[in-house]
C-alpha positions as CSV (number, residue, x, y, z in Angstrom):
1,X,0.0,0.0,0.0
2,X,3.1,2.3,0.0
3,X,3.3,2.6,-2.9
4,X,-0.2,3.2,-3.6
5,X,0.0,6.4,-0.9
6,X,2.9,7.3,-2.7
7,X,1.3,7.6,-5.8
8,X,-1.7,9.2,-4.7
9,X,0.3,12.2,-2.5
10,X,2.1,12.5,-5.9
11,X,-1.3,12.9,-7.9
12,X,-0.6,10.1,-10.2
13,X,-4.5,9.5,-9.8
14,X,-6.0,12.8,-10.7
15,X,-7.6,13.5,-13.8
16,X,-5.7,13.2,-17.0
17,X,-3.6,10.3,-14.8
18,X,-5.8,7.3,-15.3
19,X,-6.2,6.7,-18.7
20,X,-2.6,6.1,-19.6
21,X,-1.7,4.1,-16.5
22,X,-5.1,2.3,-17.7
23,X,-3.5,1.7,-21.4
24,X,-0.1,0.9,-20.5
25,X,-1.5,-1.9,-17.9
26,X,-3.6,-3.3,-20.9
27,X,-0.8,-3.4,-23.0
28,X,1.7,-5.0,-20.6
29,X,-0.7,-7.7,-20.2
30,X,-0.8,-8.3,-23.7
31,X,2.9,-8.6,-23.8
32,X,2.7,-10.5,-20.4
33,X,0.5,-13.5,-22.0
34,X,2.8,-15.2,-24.0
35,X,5.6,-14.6,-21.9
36,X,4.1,-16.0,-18.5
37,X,3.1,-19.4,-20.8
38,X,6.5,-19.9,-22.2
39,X,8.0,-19.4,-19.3
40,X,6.2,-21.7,-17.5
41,X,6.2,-24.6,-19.7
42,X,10.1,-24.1,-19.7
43,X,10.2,-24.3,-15.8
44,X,8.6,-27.3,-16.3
45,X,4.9,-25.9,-14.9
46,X,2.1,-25.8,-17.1
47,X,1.4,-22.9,-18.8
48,X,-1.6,-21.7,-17.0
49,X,0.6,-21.5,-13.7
50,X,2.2,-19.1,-15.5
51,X,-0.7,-17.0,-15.9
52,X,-1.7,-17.5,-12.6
53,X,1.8,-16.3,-11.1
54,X,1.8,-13.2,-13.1
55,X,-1.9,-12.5,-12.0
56,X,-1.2,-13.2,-8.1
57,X,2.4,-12.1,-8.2
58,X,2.3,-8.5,-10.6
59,X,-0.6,-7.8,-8.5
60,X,0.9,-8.3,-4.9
61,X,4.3,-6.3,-6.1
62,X,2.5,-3.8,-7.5
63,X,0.7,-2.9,-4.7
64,X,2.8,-3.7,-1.9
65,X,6.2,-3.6,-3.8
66,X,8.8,-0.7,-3.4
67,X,8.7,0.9,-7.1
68,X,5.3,2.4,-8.5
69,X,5.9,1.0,-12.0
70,X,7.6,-2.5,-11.2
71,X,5.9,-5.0,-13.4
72,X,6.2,-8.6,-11.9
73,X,6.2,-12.4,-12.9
74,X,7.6,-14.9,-14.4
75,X,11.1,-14.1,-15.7
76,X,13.4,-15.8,-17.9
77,X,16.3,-15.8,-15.4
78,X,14.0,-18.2,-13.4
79,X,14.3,-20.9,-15.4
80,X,17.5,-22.9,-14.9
81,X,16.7,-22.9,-11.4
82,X,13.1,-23.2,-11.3
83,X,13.0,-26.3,-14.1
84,X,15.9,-28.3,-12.3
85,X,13.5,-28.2,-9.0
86,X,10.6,-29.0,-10.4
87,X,12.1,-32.4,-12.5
88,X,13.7,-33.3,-8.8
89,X,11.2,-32.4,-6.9
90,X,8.1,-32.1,-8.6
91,X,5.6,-28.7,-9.1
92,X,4.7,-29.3,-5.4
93,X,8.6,-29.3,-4.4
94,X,9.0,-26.1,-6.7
95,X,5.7,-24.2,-5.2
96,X,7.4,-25.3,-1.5
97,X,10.4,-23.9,-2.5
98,X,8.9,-20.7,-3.9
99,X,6.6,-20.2,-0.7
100,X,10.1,-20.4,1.5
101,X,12.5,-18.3,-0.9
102,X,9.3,-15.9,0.2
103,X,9.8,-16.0,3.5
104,X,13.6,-15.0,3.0
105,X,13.0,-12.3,0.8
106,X,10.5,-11.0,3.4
107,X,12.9,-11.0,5.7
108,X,15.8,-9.6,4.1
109,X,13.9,-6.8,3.6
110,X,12.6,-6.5,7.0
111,X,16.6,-6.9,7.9
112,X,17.2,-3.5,5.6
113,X,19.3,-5.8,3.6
114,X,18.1,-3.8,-0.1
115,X,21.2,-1.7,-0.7
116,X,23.5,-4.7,0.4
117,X,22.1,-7.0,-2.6
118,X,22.9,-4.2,-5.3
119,X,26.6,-4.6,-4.2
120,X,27.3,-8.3,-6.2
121,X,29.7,-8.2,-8.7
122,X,29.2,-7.2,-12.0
123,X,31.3,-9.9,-13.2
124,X,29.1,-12.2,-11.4
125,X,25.6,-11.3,-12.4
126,X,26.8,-11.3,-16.3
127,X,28.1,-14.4,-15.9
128,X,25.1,-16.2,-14.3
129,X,22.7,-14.1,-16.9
130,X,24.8,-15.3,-19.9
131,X,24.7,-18.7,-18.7
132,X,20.8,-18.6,-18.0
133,X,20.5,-17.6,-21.4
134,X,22.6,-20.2,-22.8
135,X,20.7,-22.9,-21.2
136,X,17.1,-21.3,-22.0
137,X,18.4,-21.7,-25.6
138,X,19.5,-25.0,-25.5
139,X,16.5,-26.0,-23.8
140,X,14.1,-24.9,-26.3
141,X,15.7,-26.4,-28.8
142,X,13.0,-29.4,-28.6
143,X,9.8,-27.3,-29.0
144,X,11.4,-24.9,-31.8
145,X,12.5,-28.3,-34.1
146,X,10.2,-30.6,-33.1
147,X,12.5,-33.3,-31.6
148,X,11.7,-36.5,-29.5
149,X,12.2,-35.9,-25.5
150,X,15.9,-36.1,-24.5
151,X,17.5,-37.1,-20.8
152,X,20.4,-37.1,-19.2
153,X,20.8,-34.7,-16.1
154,X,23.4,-32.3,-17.0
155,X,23.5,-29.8,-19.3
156,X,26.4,-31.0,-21.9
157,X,24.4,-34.4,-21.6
158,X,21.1,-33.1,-23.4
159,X,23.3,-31.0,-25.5
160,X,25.3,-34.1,-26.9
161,X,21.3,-36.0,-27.8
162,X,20.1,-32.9,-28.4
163,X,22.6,-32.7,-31.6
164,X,22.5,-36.4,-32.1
165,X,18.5,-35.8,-32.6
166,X,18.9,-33.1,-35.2
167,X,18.4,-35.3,-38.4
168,X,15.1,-35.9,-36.8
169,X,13.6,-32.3,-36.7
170,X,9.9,-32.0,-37.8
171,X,10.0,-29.7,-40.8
172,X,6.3,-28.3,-40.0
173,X,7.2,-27.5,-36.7
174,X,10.3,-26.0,-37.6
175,X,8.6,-23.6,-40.3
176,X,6.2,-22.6,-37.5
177,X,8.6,-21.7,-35.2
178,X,10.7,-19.8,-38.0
179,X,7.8,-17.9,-39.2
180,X,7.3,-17.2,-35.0
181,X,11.0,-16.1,-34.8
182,X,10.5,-13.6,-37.8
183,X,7.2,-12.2,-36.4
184,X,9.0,-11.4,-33.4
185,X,11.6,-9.8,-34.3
186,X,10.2,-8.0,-37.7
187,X,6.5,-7.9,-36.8
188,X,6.7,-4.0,-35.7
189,X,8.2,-3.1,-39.3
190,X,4.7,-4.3,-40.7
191,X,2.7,-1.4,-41.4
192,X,-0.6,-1.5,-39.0
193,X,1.5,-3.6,-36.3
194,X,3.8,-1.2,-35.1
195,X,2.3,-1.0,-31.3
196,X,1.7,-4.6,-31.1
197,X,4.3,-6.9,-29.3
198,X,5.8,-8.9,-31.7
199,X,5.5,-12.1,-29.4
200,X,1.7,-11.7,-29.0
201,X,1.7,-11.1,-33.3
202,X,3.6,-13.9,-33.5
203,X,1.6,-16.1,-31.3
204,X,-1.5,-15.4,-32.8
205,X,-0.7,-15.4,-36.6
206,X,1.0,-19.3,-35.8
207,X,-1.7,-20.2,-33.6
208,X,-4.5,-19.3,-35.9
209,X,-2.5,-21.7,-38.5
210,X,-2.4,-24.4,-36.3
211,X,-6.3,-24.3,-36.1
212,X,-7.0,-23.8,-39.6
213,X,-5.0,-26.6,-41.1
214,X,-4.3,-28.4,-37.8
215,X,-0.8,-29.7,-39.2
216,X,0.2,-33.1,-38.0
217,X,2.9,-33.7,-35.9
218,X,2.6,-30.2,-34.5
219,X,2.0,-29.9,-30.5
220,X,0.6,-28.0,-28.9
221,X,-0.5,-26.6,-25.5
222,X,-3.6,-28.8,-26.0
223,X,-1.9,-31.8,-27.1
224,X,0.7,-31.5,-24.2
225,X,-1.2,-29.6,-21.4
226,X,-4.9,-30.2,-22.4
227,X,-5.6,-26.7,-22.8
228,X,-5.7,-24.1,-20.2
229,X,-8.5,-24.2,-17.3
230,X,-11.0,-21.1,-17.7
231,X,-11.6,-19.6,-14.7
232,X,-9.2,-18.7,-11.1
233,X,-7.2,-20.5,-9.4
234,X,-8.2,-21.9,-6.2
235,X,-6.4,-21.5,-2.7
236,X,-4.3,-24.5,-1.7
237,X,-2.5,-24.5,0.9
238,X,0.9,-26.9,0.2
239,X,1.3,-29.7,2.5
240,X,5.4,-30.7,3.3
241,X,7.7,-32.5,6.3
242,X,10.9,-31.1,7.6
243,X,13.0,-33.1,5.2
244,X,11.5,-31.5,2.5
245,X,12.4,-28.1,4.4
246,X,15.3,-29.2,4.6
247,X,16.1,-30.7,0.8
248,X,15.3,-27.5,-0.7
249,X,16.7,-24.5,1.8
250,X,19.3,-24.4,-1.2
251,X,17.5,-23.9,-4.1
252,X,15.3,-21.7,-2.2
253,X,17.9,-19.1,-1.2
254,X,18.7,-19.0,-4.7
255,X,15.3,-18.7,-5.8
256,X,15.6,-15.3,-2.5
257,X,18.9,-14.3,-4.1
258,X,18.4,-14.1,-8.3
259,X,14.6,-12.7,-7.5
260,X,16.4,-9.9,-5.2
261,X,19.1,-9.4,-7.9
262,X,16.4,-9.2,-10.6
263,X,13.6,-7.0,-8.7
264,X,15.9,-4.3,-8.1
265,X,17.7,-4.4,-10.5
266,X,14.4,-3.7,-12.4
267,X,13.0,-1.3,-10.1
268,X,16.6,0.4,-10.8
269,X,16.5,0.3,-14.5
270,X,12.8,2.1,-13.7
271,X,14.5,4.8,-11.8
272,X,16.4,6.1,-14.6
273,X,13.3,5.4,-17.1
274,X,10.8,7.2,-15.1
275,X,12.5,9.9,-13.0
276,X,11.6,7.6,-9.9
277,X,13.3,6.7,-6.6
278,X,12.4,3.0,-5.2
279,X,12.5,1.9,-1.9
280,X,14.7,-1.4,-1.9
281,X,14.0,-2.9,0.8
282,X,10.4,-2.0,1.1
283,X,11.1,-4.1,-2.8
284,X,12.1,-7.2,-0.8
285,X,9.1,-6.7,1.3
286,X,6.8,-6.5,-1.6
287,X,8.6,-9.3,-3.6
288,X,8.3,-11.6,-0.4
289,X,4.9,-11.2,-0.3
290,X,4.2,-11.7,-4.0
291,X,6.6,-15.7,-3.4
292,X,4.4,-16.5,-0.3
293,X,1.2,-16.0,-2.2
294,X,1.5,-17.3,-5.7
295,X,2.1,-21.1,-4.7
296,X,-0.8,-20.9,-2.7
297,X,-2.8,-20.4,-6.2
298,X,-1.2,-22.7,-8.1
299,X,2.1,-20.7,-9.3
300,X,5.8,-20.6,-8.6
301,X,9.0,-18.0,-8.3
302,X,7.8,-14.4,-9.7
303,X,10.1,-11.2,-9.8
304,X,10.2,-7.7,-11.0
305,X,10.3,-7.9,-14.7
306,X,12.7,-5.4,-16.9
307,X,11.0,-6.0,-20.1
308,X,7.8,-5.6,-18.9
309,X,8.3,-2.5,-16.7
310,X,10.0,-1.4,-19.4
311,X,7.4,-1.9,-21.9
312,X,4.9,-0.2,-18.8
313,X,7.2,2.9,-18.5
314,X,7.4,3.4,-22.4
315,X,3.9,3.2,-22.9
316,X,2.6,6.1,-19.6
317,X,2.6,3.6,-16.7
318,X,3.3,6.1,-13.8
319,X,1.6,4.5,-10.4
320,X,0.7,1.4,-9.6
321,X,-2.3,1.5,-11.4
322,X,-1.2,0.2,-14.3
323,X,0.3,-2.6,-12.9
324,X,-2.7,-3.7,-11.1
325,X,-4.4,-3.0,-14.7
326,X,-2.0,-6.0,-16.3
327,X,-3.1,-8.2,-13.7
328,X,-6.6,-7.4,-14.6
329,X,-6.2,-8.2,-18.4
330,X,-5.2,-11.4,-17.5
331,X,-7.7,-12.3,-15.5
332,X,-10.1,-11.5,-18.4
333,X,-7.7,-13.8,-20.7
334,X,-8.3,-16.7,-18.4
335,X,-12.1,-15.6,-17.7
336,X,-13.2,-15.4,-21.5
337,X,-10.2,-16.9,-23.8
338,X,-8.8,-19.5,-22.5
339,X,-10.4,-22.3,-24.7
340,X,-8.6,-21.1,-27.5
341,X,-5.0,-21.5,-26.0
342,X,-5.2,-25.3,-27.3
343,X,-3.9,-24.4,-30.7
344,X,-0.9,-22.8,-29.4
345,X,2.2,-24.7,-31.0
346,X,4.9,-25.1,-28.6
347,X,7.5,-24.1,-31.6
348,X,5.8,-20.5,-31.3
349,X,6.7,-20.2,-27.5
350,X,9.6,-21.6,-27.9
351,X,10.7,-19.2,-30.9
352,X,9.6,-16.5,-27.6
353,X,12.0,-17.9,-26.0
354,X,14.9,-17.4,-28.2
355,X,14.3,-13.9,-28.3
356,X,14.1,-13.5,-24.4
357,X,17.2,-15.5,-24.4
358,X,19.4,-13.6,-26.6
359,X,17.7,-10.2,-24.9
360,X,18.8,-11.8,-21.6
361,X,22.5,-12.7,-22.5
362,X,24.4,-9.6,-22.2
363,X,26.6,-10.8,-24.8
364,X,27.7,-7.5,-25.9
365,X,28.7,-7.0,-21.8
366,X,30.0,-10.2,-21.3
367,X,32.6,-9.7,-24.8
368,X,33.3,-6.3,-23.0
369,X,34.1,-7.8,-19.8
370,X,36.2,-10.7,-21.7
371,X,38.1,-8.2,-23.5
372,X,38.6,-4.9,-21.0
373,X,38.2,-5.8,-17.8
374,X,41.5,-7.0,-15.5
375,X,42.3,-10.6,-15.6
376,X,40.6,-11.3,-12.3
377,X,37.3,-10.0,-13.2
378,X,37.7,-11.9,-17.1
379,X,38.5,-15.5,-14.4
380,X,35.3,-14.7,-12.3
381,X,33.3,-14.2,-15.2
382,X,33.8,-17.2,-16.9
383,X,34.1,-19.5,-13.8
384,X,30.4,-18.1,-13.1
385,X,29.4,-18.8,-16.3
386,X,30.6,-22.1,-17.2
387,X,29.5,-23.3,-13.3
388,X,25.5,-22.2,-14.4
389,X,25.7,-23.8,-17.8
390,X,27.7,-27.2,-16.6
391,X,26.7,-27.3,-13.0
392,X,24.1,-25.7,-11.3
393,X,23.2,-22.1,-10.8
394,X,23.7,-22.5,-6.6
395,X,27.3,-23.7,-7.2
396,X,28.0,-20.7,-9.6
397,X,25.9,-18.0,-7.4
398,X,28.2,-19.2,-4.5
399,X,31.5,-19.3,-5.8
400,X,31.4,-16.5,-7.8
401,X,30.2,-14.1,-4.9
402,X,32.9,-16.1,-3.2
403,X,35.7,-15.8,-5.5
404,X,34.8,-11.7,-6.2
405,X,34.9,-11.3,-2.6
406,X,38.1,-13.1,-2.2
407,X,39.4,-10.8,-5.3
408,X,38.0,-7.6,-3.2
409,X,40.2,-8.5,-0.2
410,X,42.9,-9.3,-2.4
411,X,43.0,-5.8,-3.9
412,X,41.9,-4.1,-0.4
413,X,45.1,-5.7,1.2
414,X,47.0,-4.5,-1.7
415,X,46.2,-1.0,-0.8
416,X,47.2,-0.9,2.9
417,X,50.9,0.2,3.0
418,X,53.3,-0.2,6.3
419,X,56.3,1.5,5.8
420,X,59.2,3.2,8.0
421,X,59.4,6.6,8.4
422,X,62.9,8.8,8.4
423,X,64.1,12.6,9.6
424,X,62.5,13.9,6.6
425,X,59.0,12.4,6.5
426,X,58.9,13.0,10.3
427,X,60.7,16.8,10.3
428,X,57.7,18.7,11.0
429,X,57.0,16.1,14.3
430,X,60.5,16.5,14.9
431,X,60.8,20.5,14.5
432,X,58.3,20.5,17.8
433,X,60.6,19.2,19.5
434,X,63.4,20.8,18.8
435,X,65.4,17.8,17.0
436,X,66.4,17.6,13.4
437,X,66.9,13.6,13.2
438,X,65.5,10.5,15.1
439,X,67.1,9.6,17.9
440,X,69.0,6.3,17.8
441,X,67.7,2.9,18.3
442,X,64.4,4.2,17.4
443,X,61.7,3.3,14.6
444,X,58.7,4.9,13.3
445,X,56.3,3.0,11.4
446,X,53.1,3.9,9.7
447,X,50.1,1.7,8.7
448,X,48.1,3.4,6.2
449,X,44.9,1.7,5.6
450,X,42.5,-0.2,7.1
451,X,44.1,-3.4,9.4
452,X,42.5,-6.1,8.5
453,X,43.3,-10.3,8.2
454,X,44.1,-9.5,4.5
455,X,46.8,-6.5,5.4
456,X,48.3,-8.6,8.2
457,X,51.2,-10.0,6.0
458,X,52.2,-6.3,4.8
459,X,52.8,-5.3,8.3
460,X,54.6,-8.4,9.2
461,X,56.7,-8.1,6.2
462,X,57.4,-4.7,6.9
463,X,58.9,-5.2,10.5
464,X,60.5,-8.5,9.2
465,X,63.0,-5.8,6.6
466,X,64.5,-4.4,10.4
467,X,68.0,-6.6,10.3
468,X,68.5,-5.0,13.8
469,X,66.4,-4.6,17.2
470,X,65.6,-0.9,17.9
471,X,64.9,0.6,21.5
472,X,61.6,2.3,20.9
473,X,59.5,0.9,17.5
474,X,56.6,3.7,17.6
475,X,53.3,2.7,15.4
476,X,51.3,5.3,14.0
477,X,48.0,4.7,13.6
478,X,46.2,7.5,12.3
479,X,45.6,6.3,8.9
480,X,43.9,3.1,10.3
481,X,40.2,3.7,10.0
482,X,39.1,0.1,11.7
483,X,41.2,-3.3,13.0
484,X,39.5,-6.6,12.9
485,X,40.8,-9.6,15.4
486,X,43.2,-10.6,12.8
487,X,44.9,-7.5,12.9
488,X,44.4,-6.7,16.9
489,X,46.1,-10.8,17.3
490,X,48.9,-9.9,14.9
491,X,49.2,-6.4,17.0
492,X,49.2,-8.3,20.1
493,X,51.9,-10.8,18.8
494,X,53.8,-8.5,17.7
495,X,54.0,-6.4,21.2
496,X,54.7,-9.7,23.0
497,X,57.5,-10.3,20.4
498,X,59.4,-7.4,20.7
499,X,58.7,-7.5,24.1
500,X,60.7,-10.5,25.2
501,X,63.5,-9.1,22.4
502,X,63.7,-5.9,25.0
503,X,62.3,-3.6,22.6
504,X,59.9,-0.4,23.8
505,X,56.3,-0.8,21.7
506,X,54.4,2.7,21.7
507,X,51.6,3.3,19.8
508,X,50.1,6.5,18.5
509,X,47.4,8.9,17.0
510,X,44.6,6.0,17.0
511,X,41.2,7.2,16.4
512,X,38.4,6.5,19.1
513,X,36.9,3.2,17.7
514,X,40.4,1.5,17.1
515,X,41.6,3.0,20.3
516,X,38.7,1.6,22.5
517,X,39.2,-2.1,20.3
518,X,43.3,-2.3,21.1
519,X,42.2,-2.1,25.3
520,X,39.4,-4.5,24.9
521,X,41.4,-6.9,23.1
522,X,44.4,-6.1,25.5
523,X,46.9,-5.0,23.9
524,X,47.6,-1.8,25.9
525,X,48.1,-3.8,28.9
526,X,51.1,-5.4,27.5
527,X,52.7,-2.1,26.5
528,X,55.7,-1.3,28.9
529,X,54.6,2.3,30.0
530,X,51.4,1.5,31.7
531,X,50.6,5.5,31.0
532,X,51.2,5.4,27.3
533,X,47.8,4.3,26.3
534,X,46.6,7.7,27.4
535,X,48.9,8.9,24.5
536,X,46.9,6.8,21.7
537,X,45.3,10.0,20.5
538,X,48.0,12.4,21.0
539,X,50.5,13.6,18.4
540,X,53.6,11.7,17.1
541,X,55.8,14.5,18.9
542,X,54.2,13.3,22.0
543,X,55.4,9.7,21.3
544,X,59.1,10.5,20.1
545,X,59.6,13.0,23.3
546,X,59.8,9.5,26.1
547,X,61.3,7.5,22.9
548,X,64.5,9.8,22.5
549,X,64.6,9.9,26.8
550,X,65.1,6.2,26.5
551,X,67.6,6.0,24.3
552,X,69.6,8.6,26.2
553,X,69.2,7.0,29.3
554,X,70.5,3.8,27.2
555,X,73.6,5.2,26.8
556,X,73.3,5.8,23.2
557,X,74.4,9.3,21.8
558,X,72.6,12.3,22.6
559,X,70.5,13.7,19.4
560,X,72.1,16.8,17.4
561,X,70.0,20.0,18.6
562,X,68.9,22.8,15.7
């Protein structure tokens, strides 16, 4: 309802406002119909579950959803995931696994988590998307020829029959899906057809074909599905046991994670469209909501959905309206036309699919990436990509995230530098009081950077270059913004270290929060002058003043004066 407020305090539902949002919901639908059945039947659903998540799920974003003009449902990027759940487990597994990838996305936005998710890796959502694509593409390469059913559980396994099949391609299905593929992608050229979607042109020129001539050989959503039911969906609510919990709390965090990805990244591609500002993590919230719901009436996974919001934006869609509009047109679909899905060919949707597919890939990004980026970034992409296509989308989510984040540290330790300061970095310290050189037998150090696990070994390196003890070695610490326990340990080791060597530790010019963390962990009460600690904020001149004293009282030569 946010959003709805939002919308209404903005006076998106005055006069002159309701018409277009009217309009631009209509025609979303339309664009919606033959997407929400193709992707269905490719998530191994039946295509009316498709129709039936875009109703429940575009309406509950809509309305409850962060963006006023997100447009939600089935997506392509679904698909790999969704159909590998549903051949293991079964429609029931997928709806439980949708109902529960719900519940996380719910939270996550209760947990403000909706400006963490927009931080994954470039490298890593182009390299999952180009996969998805890949494997949509291969995938429909059954309905689009017309070739017998293949197995096999991986994907190069149903690519190898999938060739082997080839000389056995059904030339009348083939022409239909060609004749699709064209309408799609030329049907707006035609004069008269400009504002239609060239799926829904393409659907219903093939379709009203199929029921003319009713070619053999040809099937079709009656001849594989029985036709669509005409009416709504009833409530069901799922039954399951704690082993199926537990079975698919992997696939659905994935499910959570690429619907995240893909709703805001959606509702951010909307942003720069309309000139709006989405709330992310009300987003999650809305998208939650939307995953709890739509199994319960018979769908699966639905997220925000760039083409179509895209398509809503284009066309006026300014509040939620419209999308609540879209949901409404395909209700009446299901209410009035229904009987005549039967003589849908497969090859059409599939030929849909191709299109969404290549639209999907990226591939102009991903040859970018390949052939700009660092090395690193190139090795991330195509690990993530060849993981979805060969192995499983939750293997490549997981080790791509983890291999970026590992290449983030990486980098980030890379940055912090620990070096050793002399007379002339230090004169102006110096000049206060009144020396123009170090005294003897003492170090200065300084860690510039954050010290974390990652920057550990720099530091270490750094005191291992010192071929002889020193008196004093005084740390400065004012470039450290934060330590983590790695770095408080190796701090602590260090101090113990020198210690027993009968070296002087003193550290300086700490900020507050790595200050308080040094005495909580302990390592000021290992530090020989039990009042130094109260110097941790204090100048370097501060620390060199009781350095040089010891060195003098050592014995060693008195430092020149000005």
């Amino acid at each position: 309802m946010i959003t709805i407020l939002e919308a209404k305090r903005a006076g998106l539902f005055g006069k002159g406002k309701l018409i277009p949002n009217i309009i631009a919901g209509v025609i979303v639908g339309v664009v919606a119909l033959p997407l929400a059945m193709a992707f269905a039947i490719a998530s191994g659903a039946k295509p009316e579950q498709g129709l039936y998540t875009a109703i429940i799920g575009g309406f509950m974003v809509s309305v409850l959803g962060g963006s006023r003009v997100q447009i939600a449902g089935p997506t392509g990027a679904f698909i790999a995931i969704l159909s590998g759940v549903t051949a293991k487990y079964g429609i029931a597994g997928l709806q439980l696994a949708t109902l529960m990838a719900g519940l996380m996305l719910a939270a996550m936005g209760l947990a403000k988590m909706g400006a963490v998710i927009k931080f994954i890796p470039a490298p890593v959502v182009v390299g999952f998307t180009t996969g998805i694509a890949v494997i949509i593409f291969v995938g429909q390469w059954k309905d689009f020829l017309g070739l017998p059913a293949v197995g096999g559980e991986h994907f190069h396994e149903k690519l190898l029959q999938l060739i082997e099949a080839l000389p056995q391609l059904h030339p009348t299905t083939t022409a239909l899906a060609v004749l699709s593929l064209l309408l799609v992608l030329f049907s707006s050229r035609i004069r008269g057809l400009g504002r239609v979607p060239g799926p829904l042109t393409a659907m219903v020129v093939v379709t009203a074909l199929q029921a003319s001539f009713q070619f053999e050989g040809v099937a079709t959503i009656g001849s594989a599905f029985g036709g669509i039911p005409q009416g709504l969906p009833a409530f069901t609510m799922p039954t399951f046991t704690l082993t199926q919990i537990v079975q698919l709390m992997g696939p659905a965090f994935t499910i959570a994670m690429l619907g995240a990805i893909e709703s805001l990244l959606s509702a951010t591609v909307a942003d720069g469209m309309a000139g709006t500002k989405h709330d992310p993590n009300q987003e999650l919230v809305g998208q939650g909501l939307a995953n709890i719901a739509t199994p319960l009436f018979g769908g699966f996974a639905a997220t925000g959905a760039i083409a179509r919001t895209a398509t809503n934006i284009r066309n006026g869609g300014t509040s939620p309206l419209a999308g609540v509009t879209h949901t409404l047109t395909l209700v009446a679909v299901l209410l009035f036309l229904a009987p005549l899905a039967s003589n849908i060919p497969l090859a059409s949707l599939a030929a849909i699919l191709f299109v969404v597919a290549y639209n999907m890939s990226e591939l102009k990004h991903f040859f970018h990436i390949v052939a700009r980026a660092p090395r690193a970034d190139v090795a991330i992409l195509l690990v993530t990509f060849a993981l979805t296509v060969l192995v499983d989308l939750v293997a490549a989510v997981s080790i791509g995230v983890i291999l970026a984040f590992m290449q983030f540290l990486r980098r980030m330790a890379d940055t912090v530098d620990v070096q050793a300061l002399d007379a002339e970095d230090l004169k102006h310290d110096l000049k206060d009081l009144g020396l123009t050189r170090l005294p003897r037998d003492v170090l200065v150090y300084e860690i510039d950077g954050p010290f974390f696990f990652g920057a550990v070994e720099n530091f270490e390196s750094a005191l291992k270059q010192t071929h002889s003890d020193p008196r004093v070695l005084i740390v400065r610490l004012h470039r450290v913004p934060f330590i983590d326990s790695t770095g408080l340990q190796a701090m602590d080791v260090v101090v113990q270290t020198l210690q027993k060597r009968g070296v002087r530790v003193m550290l300086c010019e700490a900020n507050e929060r790595v200050r308080a963390k040094l005495w909580k962990y302990g390592v000021l009460d290992r530090l020989l002058a039990g009042d130094y600690a109260e110097r941790l904020s204090e100048p370097l001149a501060k620390a060199v003043k009781p350095a040089a004293t010891q060195t003098m009282a050592g014995g060693a030569e008195q430092p020149a004066q000005p």
